[in-house]
C-alpha positions in Angstrom: -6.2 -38.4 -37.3 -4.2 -37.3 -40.1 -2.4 -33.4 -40.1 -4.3 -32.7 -43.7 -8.0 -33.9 -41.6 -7.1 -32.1 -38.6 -6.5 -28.9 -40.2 -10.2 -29.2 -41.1 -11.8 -30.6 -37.9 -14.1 -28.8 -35.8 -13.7 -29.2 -32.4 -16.6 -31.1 -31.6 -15.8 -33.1 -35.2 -15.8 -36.8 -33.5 -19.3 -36.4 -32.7 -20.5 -36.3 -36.2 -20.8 -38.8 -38.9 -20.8 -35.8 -41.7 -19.4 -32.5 -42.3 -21.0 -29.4 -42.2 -22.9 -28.1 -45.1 -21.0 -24.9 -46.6 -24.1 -23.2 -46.2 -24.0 -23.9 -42.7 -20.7 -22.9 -42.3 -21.3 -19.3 -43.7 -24.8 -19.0 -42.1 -23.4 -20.1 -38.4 -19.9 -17.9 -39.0 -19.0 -14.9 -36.6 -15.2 -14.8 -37.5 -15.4 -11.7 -40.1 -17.4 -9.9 -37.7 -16.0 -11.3 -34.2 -12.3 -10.9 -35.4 -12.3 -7.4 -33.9 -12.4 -9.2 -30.3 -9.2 -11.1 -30.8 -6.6 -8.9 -28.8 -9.4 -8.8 -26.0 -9.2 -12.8 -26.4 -5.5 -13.2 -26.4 -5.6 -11.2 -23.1 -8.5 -12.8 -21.3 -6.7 -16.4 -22.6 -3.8 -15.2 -20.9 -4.9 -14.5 -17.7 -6.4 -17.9 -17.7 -3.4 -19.6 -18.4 -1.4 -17.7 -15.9 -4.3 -19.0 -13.3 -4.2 -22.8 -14.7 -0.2 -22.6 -14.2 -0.7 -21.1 -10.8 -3.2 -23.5 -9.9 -1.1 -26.3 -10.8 -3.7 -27.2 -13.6 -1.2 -27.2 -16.6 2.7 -26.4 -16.3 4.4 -23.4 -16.1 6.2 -24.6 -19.2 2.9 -25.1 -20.9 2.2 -21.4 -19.7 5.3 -19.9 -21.3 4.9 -21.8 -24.6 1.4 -20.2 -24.6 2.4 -16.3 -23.9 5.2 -17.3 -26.5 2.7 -18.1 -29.1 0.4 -15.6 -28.4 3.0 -13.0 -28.9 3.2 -14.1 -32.0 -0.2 -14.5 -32.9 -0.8 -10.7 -31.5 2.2 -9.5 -34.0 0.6 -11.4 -36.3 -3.0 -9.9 -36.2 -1.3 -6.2 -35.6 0.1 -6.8 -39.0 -2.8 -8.2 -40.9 -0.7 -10.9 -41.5 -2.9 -13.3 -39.8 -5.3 -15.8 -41.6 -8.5 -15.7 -40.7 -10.4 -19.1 -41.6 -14.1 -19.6 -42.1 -13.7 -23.6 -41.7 -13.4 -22.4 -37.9 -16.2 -19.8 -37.2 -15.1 -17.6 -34.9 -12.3 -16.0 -33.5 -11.8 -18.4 -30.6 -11.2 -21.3 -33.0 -9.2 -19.2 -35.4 -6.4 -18.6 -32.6 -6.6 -22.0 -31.0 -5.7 -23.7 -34.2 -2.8 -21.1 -34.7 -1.9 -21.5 -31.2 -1.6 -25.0 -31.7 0.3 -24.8 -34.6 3.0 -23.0 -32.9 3.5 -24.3 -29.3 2.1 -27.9 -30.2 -0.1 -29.7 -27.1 0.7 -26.4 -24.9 -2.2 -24.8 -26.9 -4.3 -27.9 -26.5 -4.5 -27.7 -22.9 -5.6 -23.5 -22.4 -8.6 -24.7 -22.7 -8.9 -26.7 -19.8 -11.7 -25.4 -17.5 -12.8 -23.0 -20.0 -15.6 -23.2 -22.7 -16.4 -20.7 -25.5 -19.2 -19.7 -24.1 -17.6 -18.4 -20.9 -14.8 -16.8 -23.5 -16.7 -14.8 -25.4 -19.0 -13.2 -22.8 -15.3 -12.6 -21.2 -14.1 -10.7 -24.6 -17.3 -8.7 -24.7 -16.8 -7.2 -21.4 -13.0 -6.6 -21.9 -14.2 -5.0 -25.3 -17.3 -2.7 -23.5 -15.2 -2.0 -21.1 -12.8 -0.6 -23.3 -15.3 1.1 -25.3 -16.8 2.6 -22.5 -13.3 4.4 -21.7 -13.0 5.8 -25.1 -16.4 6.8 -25.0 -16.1 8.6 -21.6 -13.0 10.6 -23.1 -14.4 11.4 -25.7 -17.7 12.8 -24.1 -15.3 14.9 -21.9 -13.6 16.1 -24.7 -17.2 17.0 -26.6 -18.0 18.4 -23.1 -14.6 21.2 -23.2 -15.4 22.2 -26.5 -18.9 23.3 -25.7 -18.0 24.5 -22.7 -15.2 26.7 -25.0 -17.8 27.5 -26.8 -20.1 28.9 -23.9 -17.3 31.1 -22.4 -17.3 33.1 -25.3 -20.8 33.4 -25.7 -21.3 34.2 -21.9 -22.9 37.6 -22.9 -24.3 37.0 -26.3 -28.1 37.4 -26.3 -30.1 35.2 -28.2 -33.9 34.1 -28.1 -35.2 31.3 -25.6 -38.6 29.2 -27.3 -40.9 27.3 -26.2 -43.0 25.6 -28.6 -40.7 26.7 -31.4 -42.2 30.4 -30.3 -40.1 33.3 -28.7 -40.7 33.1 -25.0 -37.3 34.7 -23.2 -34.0 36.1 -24.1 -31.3 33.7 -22.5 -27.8 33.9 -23.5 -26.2 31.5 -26.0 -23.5 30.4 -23.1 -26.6 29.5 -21.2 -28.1 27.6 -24.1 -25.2 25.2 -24.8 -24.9 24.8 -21.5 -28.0 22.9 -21.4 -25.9 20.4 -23.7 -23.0 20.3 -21.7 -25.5 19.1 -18.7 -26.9 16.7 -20.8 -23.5 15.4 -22.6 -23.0 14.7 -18.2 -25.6 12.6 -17.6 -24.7 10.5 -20.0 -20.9 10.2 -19.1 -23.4 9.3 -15.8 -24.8 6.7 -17.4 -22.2 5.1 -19.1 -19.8 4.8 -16.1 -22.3 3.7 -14.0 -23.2 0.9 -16.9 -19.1 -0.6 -16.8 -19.4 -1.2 -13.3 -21.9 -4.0 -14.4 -19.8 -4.6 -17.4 -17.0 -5.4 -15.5 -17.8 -8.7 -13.6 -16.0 -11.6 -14.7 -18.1 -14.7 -16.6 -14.7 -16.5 -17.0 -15.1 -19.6 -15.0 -18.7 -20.7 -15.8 -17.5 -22.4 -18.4 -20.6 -24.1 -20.3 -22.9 -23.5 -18.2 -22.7 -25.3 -15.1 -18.7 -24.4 -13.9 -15.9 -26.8 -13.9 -14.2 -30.0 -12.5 -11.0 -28.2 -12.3 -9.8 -25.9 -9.2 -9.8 -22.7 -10.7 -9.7 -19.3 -9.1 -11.9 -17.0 -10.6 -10.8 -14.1 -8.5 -7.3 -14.7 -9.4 -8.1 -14.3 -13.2 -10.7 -11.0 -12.2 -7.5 -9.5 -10.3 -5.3 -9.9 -13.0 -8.0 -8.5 -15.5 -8.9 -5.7 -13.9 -12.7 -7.0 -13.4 -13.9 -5.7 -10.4 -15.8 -8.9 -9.0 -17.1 -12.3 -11.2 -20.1 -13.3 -11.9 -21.7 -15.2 -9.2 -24.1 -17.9 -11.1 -22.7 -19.9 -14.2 -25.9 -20.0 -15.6 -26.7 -16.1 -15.4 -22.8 -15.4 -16.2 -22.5 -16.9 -20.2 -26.4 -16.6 -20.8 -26.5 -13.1 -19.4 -26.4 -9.6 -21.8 -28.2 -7.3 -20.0 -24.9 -5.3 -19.6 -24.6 -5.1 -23.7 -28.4 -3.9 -23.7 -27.9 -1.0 -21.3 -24.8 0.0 -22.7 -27.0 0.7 -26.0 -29.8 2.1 -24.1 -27.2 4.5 -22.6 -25.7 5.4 -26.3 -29.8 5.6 -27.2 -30.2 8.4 -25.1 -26.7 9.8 -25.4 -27.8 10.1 -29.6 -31.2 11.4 -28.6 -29.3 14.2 -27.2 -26.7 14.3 -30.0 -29.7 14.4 -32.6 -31.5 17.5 -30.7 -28.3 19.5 -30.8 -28.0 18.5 -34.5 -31.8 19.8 -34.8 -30.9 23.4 -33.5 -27.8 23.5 -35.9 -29.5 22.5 -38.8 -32.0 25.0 -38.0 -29.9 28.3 -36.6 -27.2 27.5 -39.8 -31.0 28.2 -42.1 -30.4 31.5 -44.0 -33.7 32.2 -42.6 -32.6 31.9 -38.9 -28.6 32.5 -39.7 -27.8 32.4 -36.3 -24.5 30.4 -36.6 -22.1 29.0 -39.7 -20.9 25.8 -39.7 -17.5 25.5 -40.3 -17.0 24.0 -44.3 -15.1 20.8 -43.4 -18.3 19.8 -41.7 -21.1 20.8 -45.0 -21.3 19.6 -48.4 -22.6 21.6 -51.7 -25.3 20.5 -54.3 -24.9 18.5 -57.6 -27.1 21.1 -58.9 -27.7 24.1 -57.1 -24.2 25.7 -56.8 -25.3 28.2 -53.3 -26.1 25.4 -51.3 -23.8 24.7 -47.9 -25.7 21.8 -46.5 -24.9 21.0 -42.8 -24.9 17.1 -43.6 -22.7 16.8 -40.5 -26.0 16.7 -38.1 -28.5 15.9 -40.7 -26.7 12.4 -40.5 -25.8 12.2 -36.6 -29.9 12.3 -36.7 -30.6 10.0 -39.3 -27.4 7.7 -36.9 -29.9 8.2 -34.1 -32.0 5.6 -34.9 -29.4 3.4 -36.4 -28.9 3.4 -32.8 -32.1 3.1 -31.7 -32.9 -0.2 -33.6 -29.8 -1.6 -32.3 -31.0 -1.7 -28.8 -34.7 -2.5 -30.2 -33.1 -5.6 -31.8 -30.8 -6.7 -28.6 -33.9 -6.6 -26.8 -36.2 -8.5 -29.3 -33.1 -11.4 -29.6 -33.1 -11.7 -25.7 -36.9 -11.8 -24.9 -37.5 -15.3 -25.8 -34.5 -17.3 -24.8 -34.1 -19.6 -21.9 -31.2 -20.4 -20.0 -28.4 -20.8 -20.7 -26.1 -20.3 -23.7 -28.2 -20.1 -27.3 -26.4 -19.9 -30.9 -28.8 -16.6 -30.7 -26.6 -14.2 -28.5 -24.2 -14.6 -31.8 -26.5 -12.0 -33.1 -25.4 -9.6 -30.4 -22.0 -8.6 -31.7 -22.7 -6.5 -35.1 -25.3 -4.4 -33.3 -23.1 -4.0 -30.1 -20.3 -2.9 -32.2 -22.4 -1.3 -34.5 -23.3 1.1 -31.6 -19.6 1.3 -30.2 -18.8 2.8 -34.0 -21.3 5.2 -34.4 -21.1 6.9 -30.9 -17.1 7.5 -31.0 -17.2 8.6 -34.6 -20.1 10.9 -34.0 -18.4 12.1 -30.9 -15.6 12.9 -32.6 -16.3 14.9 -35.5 -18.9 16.7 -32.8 -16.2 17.8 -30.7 -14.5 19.4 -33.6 -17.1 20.7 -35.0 -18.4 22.2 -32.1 -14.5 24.4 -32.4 -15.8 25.7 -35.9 -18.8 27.4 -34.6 -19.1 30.9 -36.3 -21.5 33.1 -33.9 -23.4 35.5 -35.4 -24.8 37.8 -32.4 -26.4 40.2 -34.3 -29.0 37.9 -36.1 -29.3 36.2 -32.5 -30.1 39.7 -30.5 -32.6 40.7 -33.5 -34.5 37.7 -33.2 -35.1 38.4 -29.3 -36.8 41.8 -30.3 -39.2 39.8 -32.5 -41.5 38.2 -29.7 -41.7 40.1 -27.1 -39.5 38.3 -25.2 -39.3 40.2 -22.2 -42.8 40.5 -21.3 -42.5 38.1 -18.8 -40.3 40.9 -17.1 -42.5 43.4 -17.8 -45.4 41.3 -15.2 -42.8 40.2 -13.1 -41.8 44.3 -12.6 -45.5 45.2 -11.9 -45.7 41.8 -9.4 -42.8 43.4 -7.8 -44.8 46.9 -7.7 -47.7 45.0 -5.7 -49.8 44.2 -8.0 -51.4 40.2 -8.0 -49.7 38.1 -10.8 -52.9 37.1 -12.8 -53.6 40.7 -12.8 -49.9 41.8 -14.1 -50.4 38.6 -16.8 -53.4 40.4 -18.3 -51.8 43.8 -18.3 -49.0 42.9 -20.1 -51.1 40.8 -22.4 -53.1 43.8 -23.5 -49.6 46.2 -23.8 -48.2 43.3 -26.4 -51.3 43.4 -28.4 -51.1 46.9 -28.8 -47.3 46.9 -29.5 -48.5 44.2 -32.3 -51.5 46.4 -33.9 -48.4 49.2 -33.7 -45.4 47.0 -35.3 -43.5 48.2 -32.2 -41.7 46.4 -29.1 -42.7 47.0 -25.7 -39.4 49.0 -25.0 -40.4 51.3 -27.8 -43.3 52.1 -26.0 -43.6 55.8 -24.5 -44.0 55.8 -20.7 -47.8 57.7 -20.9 -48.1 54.5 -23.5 -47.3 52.0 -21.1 -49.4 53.7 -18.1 -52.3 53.1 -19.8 -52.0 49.7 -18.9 -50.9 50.4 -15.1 -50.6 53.4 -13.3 -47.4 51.3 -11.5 -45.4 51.4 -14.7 -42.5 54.6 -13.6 -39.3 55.5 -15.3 -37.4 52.6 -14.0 -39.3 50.3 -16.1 -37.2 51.0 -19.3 -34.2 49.1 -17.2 -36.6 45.8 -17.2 -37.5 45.3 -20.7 -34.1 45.6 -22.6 -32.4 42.4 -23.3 -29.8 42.8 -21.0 -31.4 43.7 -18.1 -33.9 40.6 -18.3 -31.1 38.3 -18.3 -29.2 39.8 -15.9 -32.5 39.8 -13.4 -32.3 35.5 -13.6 -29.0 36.0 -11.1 -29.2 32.2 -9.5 -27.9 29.1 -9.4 -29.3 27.5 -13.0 -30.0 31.1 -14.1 -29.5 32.8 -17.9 -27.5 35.8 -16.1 -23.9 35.9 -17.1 -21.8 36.2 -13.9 -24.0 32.8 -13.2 -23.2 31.6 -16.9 -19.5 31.6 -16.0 -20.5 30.1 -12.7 -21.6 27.6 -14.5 -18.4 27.0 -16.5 -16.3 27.0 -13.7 -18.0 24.3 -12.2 -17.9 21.9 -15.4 -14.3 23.3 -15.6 -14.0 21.4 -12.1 -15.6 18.2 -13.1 -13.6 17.7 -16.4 -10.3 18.3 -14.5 -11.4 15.7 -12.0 
């Protein structure tokens, strides 16, 4: 074989009596895509050649000529100064043949024991894994600012809904809270999804293992995996771990986009509970008042970017049998399509969250639009004896009299209020202010502020962990 044909040669080229189409070449490419996994493949390539020398399956000169060219491969791809070819598909081949060029028949021989279908599943997990880190960061960091956030809201009073309707005043502390607790569950999730990430496939080779004495725990070790995979068939056919990583950055957006619903919403003039901080809004091409909060209004629309990500991993899975299919090439652009999307929209979250304007007054007058505390009021006459249903329908016929009078119930005169029970007394003026009702839900999980900074002291805890 001459030097011009080999640069050209597929590795399987002796097989075939004609070249592949250029169509085909450009339809079966991943190397434009898959060249983002080429420092995870110089590393897992590494490892395997330290295990090959150890094991006596290629030298340990053959093993230094290899780090030594992939040193300079690495400097070469941290520069951009490496060439990417499409004649050889993917990233795998792309280094090989520069490998090769530099260290000679040393390169030839890393992949002894090895197949690219054990490689790549190896590169993805070294790349989840890595992702996942970031990702847990950054979630702690998203997790601080809110908490930030909180602390100095401990005391603000704002209205609590249900069904988009004022039900009971809670403080705005307590409100994000409820974000930080969520923005938990899914560092949860994801830590608990890169313990299955991180099992080795190295070693399965094709499908069916190798010939050649390899230790598989020796490359895990050196990898940092915490245990291989234990069937070569399940271990390079096998993506279940890239499909619940993008379930877990599914829900993780789901909870992103609700947050972005209630800023979108409390930044409205007609709600003008917050202000969004102008690095984070955009104006209008015609209408020069507008401040739009695009910041969230795209974080929702990213949502389901996300969503048919992990739709689309599940459909390419469904059908395919063991073991290794050209179809799991398809996994890569929505995996790290995923990755993208959830650090960037963590990120500019996190700082966003630090150019929160409050504005307490708009908050506090939107509690004294619903009633809010009526719930107290029938909790006070519970408290005064009387059954609950009972209390439910007294207070029920006190709010529809404060509506036909355009009043709230703590405007109402004492004589006013006994009309409704004879066990309304002085003391129930203390009940239906805003403060008072949250300062009456004093537990654990409660809208009370000595329990709101209860509640920040024990995230505080976590995040220092």
């Amino acid at each position: 074989m001459t030097d011009q044909f080999a640069k050209k040669a597929e590795a399987w080229s002796a097989r075939f009596s004609e070249p592949v189409s250029d169509l085909v070449k450009r339809y079966t490419a991943s190397v434009f895509f898959d060249k983002r996994l080429a420092l995870f493949d110089i590393q897992g390539s590494l490892a395997h050649a330290e295990m090959l020398a150890a094991q006596g399956i290629i030298s340990a000169a053959d093993r230094a000529e290899i780090e030594r060219g992939m040193a300079q491969i690495r400097g070469e791809i941290e520069a951009g100064q490496f060439e990417w070819l499409l004649d050889l598909e993917d990233v795998h081949l792309n280094i090989e043949k520069r490998l090769t060029e530099l260290v000679g028949d040393a390169g030839k021989r890393l992949h002894t024991g090895r197949s690219r279908n054990d490689q790549v599943a190896t590169d993805i997990r070294l790349y989840m894994r890595a992702a996942i880190d970031d990702i847990l960061a950054l979630l702690k960091g998203l997790r601080g600012a809110l908490t930030d956030l909180a602390e100095r809201n401990a005391d603000t009073i704002m209205p609590g809904f249900t069904h988009l309707q004022v039900a009971q005043p809670v403080t705005f502390g307590h409100h994000l809270l409820a974000y930080v607790e969520m923005f938990g569950r899914d560092a949860e999730r994801m830590a608990d999804t890169r313990r299955r990430v991180n099992r080795l496939p190295l070693g399965a080779a094709a499908l069916a293992g190798t010939t050649f004495p390899i230790d598989r725990l020796r490359v895990a070790k050196t990898l940092g995996f915490e245990d291989v995979c234990h069937n070569s068939l399940d271990a390079v056919s096998d993506r279940d771990f890239a499909i619940e990583f993008t379930a877990a950055a599914s829900v993780l957006m789901m909870h992103i986009s609700r947050m972005s619903e209630e800023l979108v919403t409390w930044m409205s003039p007609r709600i003008g509970f917050i202000d969004i901080a102008d690095r984070f809004c955009t104006g209008s091409s015609i209408m020069p008042q507008k401040k739009n909060p695009d910041v969230p209004e795209l974080a929702r629309g990213k949502t389901g970017r996300v969503y048919g990500h992990l739709m689309g991993l599940l459909t390419l899975m469904k059908g395919q049998p063991l073991a290794y299919n050209k179809d799991n090439q398809e996994d890569k652009e929505p995996l790290f399509d995923t990755v993208d999307t959830v650090l960037d929209t963590l990120r500019i979250f996190t700082d966003m969250a630090s150019g929160i304007t409050v504005k307490p007054e708009n908050m506090r007058a939107a509690a004294l639009q619903g009633y809010a505390t009526a719930t107290d009021l029938a909790d006070y006459l519970v408290k005064k004896g009387l059954p609950f249903r009972d209390a439910h329908e007294a207070v029920a016929h006190a709010v529809r009299a404060c509506d036909d009078a355009k009043c709230d119930l703590s405007e109402m005169s004492l004589e006013r209020l006994r009309e409704f029970s004879p066990l309304i007394e002085q003391d129930v003026f203390a009940v239906l202010t805003l403060e008072g009702s949250v300062a009456a839900r004093d537990h654990v999980g409660g809208t009370a502020p000595n329990q709101v900074r209860a509640a920040i002291a024990r995230v505080r805890a976590q995040l220092a962990e």
